[in-house]
C-alpha positions in Angstrom: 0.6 -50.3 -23.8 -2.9 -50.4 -22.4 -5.4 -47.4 -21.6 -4.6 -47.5 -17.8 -0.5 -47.1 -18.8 -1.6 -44.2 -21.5 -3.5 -42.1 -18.8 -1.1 -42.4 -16.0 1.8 -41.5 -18.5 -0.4 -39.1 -19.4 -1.2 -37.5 -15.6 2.7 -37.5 -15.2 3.1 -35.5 -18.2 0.6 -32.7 -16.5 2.1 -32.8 -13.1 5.4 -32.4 -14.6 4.2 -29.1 -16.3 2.3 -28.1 -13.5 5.4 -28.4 -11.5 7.6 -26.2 -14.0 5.2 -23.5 -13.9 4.9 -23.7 -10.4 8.8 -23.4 -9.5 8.7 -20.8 -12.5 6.1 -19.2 -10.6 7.9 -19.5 -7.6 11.0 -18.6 -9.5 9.6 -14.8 -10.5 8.1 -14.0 -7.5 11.3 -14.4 -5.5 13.1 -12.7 -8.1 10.3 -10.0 -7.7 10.8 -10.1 -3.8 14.3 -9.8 -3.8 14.2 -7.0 -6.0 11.7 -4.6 -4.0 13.8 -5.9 -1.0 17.2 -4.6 -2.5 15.4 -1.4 -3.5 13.4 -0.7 0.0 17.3 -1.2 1.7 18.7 1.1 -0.5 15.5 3.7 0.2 16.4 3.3 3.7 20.1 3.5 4.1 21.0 6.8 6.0 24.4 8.6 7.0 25.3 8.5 10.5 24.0 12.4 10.7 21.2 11.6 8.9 20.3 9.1 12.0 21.7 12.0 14.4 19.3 14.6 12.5 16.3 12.2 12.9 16.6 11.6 16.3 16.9 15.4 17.1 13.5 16.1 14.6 11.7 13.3 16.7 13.5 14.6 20.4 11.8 18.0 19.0 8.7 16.2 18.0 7.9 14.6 21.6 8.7 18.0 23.1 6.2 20.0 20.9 3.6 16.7 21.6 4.0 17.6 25.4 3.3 21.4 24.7 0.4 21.2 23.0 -1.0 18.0 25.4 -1.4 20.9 27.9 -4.1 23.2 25.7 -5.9 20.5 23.5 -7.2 17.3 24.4 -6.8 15.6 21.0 -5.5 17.0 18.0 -3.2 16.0 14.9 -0.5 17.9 13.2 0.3 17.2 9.7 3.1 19.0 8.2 6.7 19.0 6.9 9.7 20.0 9.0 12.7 22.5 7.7 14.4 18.9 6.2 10.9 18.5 3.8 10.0 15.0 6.0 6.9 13.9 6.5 5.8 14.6 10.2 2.4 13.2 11.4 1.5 13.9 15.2 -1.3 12.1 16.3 -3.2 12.3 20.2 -5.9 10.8 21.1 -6.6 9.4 24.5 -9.8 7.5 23.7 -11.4 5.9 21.4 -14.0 8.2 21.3 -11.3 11.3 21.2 -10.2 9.2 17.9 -13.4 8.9 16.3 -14.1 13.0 16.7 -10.7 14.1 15.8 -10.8 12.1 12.6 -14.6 12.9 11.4 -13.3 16.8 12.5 -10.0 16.2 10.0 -12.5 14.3 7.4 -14.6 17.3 7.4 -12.0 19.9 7.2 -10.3 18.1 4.4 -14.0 18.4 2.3 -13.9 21.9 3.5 -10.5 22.8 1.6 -11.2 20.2 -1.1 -14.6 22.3 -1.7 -12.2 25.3 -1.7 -14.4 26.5 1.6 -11.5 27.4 3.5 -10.6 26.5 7.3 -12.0 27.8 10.5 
């Protein structure tokens, strides 16, 4: 066996590990994948009234958008309904309506964080 034999035996040797790890790699993250998958799917499986009670809070959501579209230019509601979800309402017509409305909730979140209260 000469030199050239030895170093190509010895590159095949190295690609075969290289290959291992990489389908073990491979291996563990779609193992990993399929397991935050399975978990998100079982997170998000609802009853038939829990879909019926969604659609009412977000029927009753768009209604109170529309209220308060008629008093305030932009604005955002954060808050929980009766159920304990999460309900985020956010208007803003322009970009510029965007950038105020979320400096004005940056500084009114440093406000209650600096225990200054709101107004």
């Amino acid at each position: 066996m000469n030199d050239t034999d030895n170093i190509d035996s010895e590159n095949i040797d190295k690609k075969k590990k290289l290959d291992d790890k990489s389908k073990a790699l491979s291996d563990f993250i779609n193992k990993t994948i399929k397991k935050q998958f399975e978990k998100e799917i079982k997170k998000e499986t609802i009853s038939p009234q829990e879909l019926i009670e969604r659609k009412q809070v977000q029927k009753d959501v768009n209604v109170l958008n529309s209220v308060i579209e008629e008093y305030l230019q932009s604005f955002m509601i954060i808050g929980f309904d009766i159920q304990g979800r999460k309900i985020t309402l956010f208007h803003a017509k322009t970009e510029m309506e965007r950038d105020a409305l979320l400096e004005h909730l940056r500084s009114t979140v440093m406000r209650v964080i600096m225990n200054e209260g709101l107004g």
